[in-house]
C-alpha positions in Angstrom: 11.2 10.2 -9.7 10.3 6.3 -9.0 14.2 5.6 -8.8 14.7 8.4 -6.3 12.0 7.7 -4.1 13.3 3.8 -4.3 16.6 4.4 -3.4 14.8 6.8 -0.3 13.4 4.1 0.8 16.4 1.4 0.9 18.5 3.9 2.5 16.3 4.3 5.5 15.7 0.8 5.5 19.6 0.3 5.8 19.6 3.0 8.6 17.5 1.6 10.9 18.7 -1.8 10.2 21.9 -0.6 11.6 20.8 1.4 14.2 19.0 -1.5 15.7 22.1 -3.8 15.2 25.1 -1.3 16.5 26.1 -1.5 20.0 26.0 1.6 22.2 28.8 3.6 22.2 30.0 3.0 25.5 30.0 -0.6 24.8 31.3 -0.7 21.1 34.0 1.3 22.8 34.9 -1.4 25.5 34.0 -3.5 22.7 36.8 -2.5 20.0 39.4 -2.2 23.1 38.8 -6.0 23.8 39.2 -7.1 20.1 42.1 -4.9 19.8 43.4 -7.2 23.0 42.8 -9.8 21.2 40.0 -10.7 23.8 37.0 -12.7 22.2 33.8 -11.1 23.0 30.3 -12.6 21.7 26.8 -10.2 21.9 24.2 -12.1 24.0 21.1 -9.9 22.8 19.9 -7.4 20.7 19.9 -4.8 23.4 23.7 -4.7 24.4 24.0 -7.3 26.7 27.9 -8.3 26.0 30.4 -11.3 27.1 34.5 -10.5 27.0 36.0 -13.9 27.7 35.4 -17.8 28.2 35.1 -20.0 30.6 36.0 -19.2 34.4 37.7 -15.7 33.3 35.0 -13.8 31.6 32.3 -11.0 32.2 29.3 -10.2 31.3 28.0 -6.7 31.6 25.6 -4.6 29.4 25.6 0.1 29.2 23.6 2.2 28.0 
């Protein structure tokens, strides 16, 4: 029972670990476009706020 209720634990853990550290879909979808493009792209915060591009030719936008 201990093992169970361990392994309960870690796996929600895990969850909201990712949930907190996945982009939205609307931007993991503009997201995985630009790396397909081979355009570098860096997350500015936690909450979505994305850069495609460096220097004078980038943009910086952030969806919900």
């Amino acid at each position: 029972m201990m093992k169970f209720t361990t392994w309960k634990m870690i796996s929600k853990t895990m969850r909201e670990i990712r949930e907190d550290e996945r982009l939205g879909p609307s931007t993991g979808s503009i997201v995985q476009e630009a790396a397909a493009r081979g355009i570098p792209w860096i997350r500015l915060n936690r909450h979505s706020l994305v850069m495609l591009g460096y220097g004078k030719i980038r943009s910086v936008f952030k969806l919900r």
